[in-house]
VOGU-3710 file (C-alpha; in Angstrom, 3 decimals, decimal comma):
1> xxxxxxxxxx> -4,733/-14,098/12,416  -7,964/-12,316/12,945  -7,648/-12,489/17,007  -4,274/-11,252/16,726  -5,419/-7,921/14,834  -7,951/-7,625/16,684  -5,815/-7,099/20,024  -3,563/-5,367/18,096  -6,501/-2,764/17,777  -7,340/-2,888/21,112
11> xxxxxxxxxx> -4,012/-1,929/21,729  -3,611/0,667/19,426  -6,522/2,222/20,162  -5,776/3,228/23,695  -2,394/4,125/22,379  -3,109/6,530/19,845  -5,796/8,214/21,511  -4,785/11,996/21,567  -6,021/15,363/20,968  -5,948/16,210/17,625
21> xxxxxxxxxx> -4,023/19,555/16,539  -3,870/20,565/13,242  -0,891/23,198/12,029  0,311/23,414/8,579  2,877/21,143/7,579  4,811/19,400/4,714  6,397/16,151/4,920  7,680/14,185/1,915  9,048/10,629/2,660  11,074/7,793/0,568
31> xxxxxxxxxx> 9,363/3,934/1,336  10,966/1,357/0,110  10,051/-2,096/0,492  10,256/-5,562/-1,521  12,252/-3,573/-4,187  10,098/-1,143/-4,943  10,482/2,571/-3,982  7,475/5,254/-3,448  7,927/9,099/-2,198  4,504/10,043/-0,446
41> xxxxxxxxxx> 4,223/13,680/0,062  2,017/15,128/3,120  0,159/18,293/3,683  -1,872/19,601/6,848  -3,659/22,503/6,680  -6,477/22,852/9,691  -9,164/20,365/9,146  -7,999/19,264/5,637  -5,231/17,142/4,548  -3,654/16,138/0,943
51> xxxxxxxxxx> -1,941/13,152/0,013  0,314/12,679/-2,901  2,358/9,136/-4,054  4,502/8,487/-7,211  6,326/5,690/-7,515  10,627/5,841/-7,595  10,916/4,190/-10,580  11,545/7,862/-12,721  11,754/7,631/-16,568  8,298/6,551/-17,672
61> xxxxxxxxxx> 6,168/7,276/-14,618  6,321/10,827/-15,154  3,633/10,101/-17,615  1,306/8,426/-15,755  -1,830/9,803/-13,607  -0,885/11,134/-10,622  -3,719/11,731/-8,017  -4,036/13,388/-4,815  -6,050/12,937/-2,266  -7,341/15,306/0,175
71> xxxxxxxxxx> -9,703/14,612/3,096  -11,677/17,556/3,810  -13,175/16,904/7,371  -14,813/20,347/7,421  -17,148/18,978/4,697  -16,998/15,218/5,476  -15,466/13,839/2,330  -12,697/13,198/0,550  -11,485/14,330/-3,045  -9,465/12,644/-5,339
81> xxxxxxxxxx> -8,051/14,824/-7,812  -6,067/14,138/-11,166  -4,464/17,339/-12,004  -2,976/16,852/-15,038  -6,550/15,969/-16,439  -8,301/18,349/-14,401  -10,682/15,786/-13,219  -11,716/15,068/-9,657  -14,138/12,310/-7,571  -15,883/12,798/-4,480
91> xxxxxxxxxx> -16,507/10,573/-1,677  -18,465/11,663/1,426  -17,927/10,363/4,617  -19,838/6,975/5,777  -22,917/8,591/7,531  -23,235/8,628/11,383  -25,784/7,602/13,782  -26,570/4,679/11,088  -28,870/2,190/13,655  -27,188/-0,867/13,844
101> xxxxxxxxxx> -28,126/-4,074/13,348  -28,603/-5,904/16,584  -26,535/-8,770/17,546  -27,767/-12,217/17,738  -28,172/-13,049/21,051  -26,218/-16,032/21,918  -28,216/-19,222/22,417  -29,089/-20,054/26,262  -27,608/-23,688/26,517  -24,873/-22,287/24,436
111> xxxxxxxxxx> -21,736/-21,925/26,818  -18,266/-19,943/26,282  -15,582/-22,348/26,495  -12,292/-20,937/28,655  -8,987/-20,156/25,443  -5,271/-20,219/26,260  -3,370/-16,884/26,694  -2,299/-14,297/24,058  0,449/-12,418/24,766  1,445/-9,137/23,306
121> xxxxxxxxxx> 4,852/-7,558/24,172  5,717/-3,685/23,569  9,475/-3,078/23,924  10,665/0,714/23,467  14,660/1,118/23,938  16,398/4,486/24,142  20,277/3,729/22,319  20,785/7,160/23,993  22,078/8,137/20,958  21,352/12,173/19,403
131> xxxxxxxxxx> 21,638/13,992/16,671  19,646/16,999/14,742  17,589/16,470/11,503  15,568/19,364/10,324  16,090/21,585/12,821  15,128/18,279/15,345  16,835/16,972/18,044  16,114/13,227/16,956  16,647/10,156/19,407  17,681/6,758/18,368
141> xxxxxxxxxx> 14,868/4,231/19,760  14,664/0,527/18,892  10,935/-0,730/19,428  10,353/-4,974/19,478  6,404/-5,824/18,883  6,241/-9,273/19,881  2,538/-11,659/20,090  2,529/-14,839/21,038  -0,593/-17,254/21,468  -0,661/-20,601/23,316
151> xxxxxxxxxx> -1,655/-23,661/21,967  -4,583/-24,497/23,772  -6,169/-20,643/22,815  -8,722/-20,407/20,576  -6,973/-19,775/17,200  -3,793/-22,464/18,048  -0,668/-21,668/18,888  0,658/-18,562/16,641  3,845/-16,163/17,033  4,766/-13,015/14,950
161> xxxxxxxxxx> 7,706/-10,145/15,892  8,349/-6,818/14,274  11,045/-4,499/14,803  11,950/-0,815/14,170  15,543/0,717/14,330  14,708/4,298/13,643  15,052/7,874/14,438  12,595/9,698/16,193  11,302/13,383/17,007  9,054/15,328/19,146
171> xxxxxxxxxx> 6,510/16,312/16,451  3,171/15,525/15,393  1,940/15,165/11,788  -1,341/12,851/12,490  -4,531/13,499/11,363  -7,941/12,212/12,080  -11,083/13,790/11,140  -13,550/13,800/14,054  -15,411/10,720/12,649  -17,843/8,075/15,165
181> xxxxxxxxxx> -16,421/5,067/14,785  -18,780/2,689/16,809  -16,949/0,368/19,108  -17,307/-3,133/18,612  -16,346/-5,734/21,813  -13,143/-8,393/20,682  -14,998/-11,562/19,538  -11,728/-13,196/18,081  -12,038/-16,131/15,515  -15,012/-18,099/17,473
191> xxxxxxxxxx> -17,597/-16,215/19,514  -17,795/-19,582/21,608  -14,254/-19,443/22,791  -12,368/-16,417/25,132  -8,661/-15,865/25,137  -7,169/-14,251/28,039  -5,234/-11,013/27,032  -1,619/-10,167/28,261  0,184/-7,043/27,963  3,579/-6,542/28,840
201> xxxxxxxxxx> 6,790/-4,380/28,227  6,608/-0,244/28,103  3,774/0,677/25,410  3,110/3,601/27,146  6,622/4,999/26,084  7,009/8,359/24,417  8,305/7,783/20,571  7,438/10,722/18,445  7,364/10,606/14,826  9,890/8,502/12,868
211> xxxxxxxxxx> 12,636/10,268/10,481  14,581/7,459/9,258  14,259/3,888/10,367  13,988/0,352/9,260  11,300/-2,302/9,970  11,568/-5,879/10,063  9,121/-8,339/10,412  9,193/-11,723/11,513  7,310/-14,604/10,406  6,082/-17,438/13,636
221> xxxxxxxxxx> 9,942/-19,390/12,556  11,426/-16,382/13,161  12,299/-15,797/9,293  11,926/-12,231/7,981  8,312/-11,906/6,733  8,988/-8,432/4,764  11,660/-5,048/5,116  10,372/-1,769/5,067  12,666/1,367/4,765  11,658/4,769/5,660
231> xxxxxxxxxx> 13,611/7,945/4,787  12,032/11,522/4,990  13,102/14,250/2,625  11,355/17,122/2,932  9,953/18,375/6,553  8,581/22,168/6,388  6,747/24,290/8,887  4,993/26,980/7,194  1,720/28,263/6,085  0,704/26,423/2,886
241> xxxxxxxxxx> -1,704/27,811/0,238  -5,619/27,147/0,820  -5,810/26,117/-2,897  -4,127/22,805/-1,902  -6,475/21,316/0,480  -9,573/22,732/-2,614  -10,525/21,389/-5,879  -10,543/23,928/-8,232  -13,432/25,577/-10,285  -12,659/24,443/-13,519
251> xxxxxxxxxx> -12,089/21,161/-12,909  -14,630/17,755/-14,104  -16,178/16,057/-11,962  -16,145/11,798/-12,835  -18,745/9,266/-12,075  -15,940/7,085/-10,306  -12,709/6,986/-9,021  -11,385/4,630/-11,590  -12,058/7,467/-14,366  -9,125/9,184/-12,682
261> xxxxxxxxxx> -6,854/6,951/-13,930  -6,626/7,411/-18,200  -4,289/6,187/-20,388  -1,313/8,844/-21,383  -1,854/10,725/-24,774  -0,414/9,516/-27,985  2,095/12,379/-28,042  3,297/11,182/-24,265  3,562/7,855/-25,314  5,538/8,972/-28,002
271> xxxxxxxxxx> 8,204/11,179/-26,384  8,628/8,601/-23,848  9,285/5,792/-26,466  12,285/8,647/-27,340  13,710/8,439/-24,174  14,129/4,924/-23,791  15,595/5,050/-27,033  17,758/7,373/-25,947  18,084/6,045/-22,071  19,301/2,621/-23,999
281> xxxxxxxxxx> 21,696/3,345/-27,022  23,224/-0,695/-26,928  19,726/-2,014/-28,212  18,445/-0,153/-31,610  15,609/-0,495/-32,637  16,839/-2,961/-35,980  18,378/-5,805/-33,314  17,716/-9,111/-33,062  15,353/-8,340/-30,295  12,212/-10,325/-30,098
291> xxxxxxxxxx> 8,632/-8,208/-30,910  5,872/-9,307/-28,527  2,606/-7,924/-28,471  0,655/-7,126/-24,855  -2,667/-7,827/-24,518  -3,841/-6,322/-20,924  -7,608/-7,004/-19,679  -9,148/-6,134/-15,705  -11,628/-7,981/-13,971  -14,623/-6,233/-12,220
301> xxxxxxxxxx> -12,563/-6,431/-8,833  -9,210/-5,118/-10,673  -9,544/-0,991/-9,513  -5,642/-0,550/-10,006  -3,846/2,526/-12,020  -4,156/0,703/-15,874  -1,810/3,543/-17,082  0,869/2,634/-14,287  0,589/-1,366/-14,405  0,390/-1,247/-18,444
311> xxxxxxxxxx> 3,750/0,710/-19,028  5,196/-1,309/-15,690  4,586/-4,538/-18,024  6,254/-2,702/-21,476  9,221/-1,760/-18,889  9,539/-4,841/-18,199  9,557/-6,491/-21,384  11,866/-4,302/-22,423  14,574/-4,808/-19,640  14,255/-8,524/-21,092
321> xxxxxxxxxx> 15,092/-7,569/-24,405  12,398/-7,380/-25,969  10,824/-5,059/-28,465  7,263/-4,227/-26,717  4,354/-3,517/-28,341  0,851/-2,539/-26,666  -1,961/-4,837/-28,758  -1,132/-7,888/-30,373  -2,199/-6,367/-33,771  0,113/-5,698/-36,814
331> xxxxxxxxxx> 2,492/-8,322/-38,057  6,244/-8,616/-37,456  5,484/-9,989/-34,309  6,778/-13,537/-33,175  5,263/-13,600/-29,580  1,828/-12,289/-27,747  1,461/-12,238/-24,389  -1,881/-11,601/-23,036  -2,231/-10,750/-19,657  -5,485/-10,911/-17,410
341> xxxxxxxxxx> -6,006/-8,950/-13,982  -8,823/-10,422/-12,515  -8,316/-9,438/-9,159  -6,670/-6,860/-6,708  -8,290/-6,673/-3,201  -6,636/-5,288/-0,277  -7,296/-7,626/2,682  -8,316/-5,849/6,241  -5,227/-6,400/7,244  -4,071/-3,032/5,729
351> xxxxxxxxxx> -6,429/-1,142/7,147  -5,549/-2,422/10,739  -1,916/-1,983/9,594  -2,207/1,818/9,017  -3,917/1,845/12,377  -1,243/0,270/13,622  1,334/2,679/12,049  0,195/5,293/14,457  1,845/3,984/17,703  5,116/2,849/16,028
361> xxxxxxxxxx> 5,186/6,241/14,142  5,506/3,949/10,474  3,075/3,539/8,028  2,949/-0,636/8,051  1,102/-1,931/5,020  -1,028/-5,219/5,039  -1,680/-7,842/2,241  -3,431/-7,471/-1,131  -5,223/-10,467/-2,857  -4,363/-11,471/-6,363
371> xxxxxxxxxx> -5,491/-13,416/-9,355  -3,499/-12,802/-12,269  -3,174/-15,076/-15,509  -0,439/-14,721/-18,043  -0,695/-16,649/-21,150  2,639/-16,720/-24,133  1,406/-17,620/-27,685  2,581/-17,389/-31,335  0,460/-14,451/-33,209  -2,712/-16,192/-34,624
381> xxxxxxxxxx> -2,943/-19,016/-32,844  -5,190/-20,236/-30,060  -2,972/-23,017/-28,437  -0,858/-21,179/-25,599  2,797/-22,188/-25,490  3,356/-21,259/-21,750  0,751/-20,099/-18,976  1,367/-18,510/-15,546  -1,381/-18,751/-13,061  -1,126/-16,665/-9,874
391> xxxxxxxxxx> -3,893/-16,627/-6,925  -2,477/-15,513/-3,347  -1,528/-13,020/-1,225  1,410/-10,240/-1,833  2,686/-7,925/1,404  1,698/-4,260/-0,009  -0,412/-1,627/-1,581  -2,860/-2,969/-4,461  0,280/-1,991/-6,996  3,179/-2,764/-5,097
401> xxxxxxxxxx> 1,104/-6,409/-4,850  -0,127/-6,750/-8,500  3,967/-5,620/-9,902  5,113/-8,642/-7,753  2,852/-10,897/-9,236  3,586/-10,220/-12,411  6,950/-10,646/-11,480  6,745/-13,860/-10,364  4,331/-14,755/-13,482  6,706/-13,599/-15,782
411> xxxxxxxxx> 9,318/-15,835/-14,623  7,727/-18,695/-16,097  6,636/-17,205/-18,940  10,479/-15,840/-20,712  11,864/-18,747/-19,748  10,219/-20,329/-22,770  10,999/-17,522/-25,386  13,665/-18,186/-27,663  17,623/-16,237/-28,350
//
């Protein structure tokens, strides 16, 4: 896989290469993908840019932590700010001019042996088809991605397709900060061994930016790998205030990102306990619902939204019928399930995913690793009654990844409690 991103970079990197011109503009789009829903909202203002995401779900997520990030390239950072808590984190840039460690030189009597072929295939088709969307003309283009390695290259023989049906426009809403990004030559997965590279199709065919579209993509049998829906909402063209793209004067600064992300207040918790009360008048609270307590604990190399992920667990408890309850303290309970995070790491693959985004005009998101252990138990005892154990990787952002874990833990796990 890692010689296929790796010309996939190459690729996009003579692509996407553009002069960069900032205006100020607002666009807020609806993802959707593996049944969950997101609305990211984006803001350009000159050299700064801030990025806002909240989940579809509605109902209880108005409670959690929402932060924003914005990139200031003028000061070569980026802030993350929690504005209901009035707390914010800074991160500077990675320095430049860092010397670089030099690289080994390969051995004399060590020769490069002659790959296979990789082929990568850039398909852009105009349906012809017009119609206007915010003011836009928009044009209906259907782009095929297609690589394809031989069997006798370096990696073994490997084939993956992705496809976008989607509406396009002349406008721009990218944004780089002027950053040095030292090039590095294509190794692929053995330094010994050389592919030879072919490109083919139109990849130097103008798209635009993407509206509303669909992508698909394909796995090497041709079975569909993972959907991703796109839908924009809200495009505006007009000045936007300074004190956006700024972190204001009375807000605390944290020690680390992850102190963003608190727990809501008592009296939150409380009102929204009312409204699922409310938002669910067929289960009262004196039914013959079962009471389980939830225990949650995260590893070292958990850095999720607690907040978000703990009430995503309740919600889902609760949808079960089941009569949540955070802690597995207090009696009246007849189940505990204790729930261990012990990792969430997005794999590179996201990063060269986003890259990637830039040429088809969609934000494609890579893989995040997880380890996740769900245990059922009766209250007070040691001896588990049911375990779920989870360790791979999940298509997605580090909490669309970790939500389909526990999905697929949790499976196993109220199968075994009893009507």
């Amino acid at each position: 896989m890692k010689r296929i991103y790796g010309s996939i970079l190459s690729v996009i990197l003579l692509l996407s290469f553009a002069p960069a011109i900032f205006a100020d503009v607002k666009i807020r789009q609806r993802v959707s993908m593996g049944g969950q829903t997101f609305e990211t909202t984006k803001m350009i203002k000159g050299a700064r840019q801030r990025t806002e995401q909240k989940s579809g779900a509605g109902g209880a997520m108005d409670f959690m932590s929402q932060v924003a990030t914005i990139e200031q390239c003028d000061l070569r950072r980026t802030a993350y700010v929690n504005d209901s808590k009035k707390l914010y984190f800074i991160d500077p840039f990675a320095q430049e001019n860092i010397p670089q460690t030099p690289t080994p030189t390969r051995p004399t009597n060590q020769q490069t042996k002659r790959g296979g072929t990789i082929t990568m295939t850039y398909v852009v088709t105009d349906t012809g088809e017009r119609k206007t969307i915010f003011g836009l003309q928009a044009r209906h283009l259907k782009i095929v991605q297609e690589t394809e390695s031989s069997a006798d290259s370096c990696g073994g023989a490997f084939k993956s397709k992705m496809e976008i049906d989607g509406w396009y426009v002349d406008f721009s809403a990218e944004f780089n900060c002027p950053v040095d990004i030292p090039q590095m030559p294509y190794q692929g997965t053995k330094p010994d061994c050389k592919d030879r590279i072919i490109f083919k199709g139109n990849s130097a065919a103008k798209t635009g930016f993407l509206l509303n579209g669909t992508m698909t993509m394909y796995d090497q049998n041709g079975d569909v790998q993972m959907t991703q829906t796109t839908e924009t909402l809200e495009l505006l063209r007009a000045p936007l205030a300074a004190s956006l793209f700024d972190v204001p004067a009375d807000y605390k600064l944290v020690s680390s990102q992850q102190d963003l992300y608190s727990m809501p207040g008592m009296t939150d918790l409380m009102r929204q306990q009312q409204n699922n009360d409310r938002e669910n008048p067929t289960m009262p609270a004196n039914s013959n619902r079962k009471n389980i307590g939830l225990n949650i604990t995260y590893g070292a190399e958990a850095k999720v939204n607690q907040a978000e992920i703990s009430q995503y667990l309740q919600n889902k408890l609760r949808e079960n019928n089941l009569n949540a309850r955070t802690g597995a303290g207090g009696g009246g309970l007849d189940y505990v399930l204790n729930v261990e995070i012990k990792k969430v790491k997005e794999t590179k693959a996201g990063k060269i995913g986003g890259i990637f985004g830039k040429v088809t005009g969609v934000e494609t998101k890579g893989q995040t690793e997880i380890e996740l252990v769900i245990t059922l138990a009766k209250p007070n005892s040691n001896n588990p009654l049911t375990q779920s154990r989870i360790t791979q990787k999940y298509d997605g952002t580090a909490s669309e990844a970790l939500k389909a874990a526990i999905n697929d833990g949790l499976d196993k796990i109220l199968a075994e409690i009893e009507d």
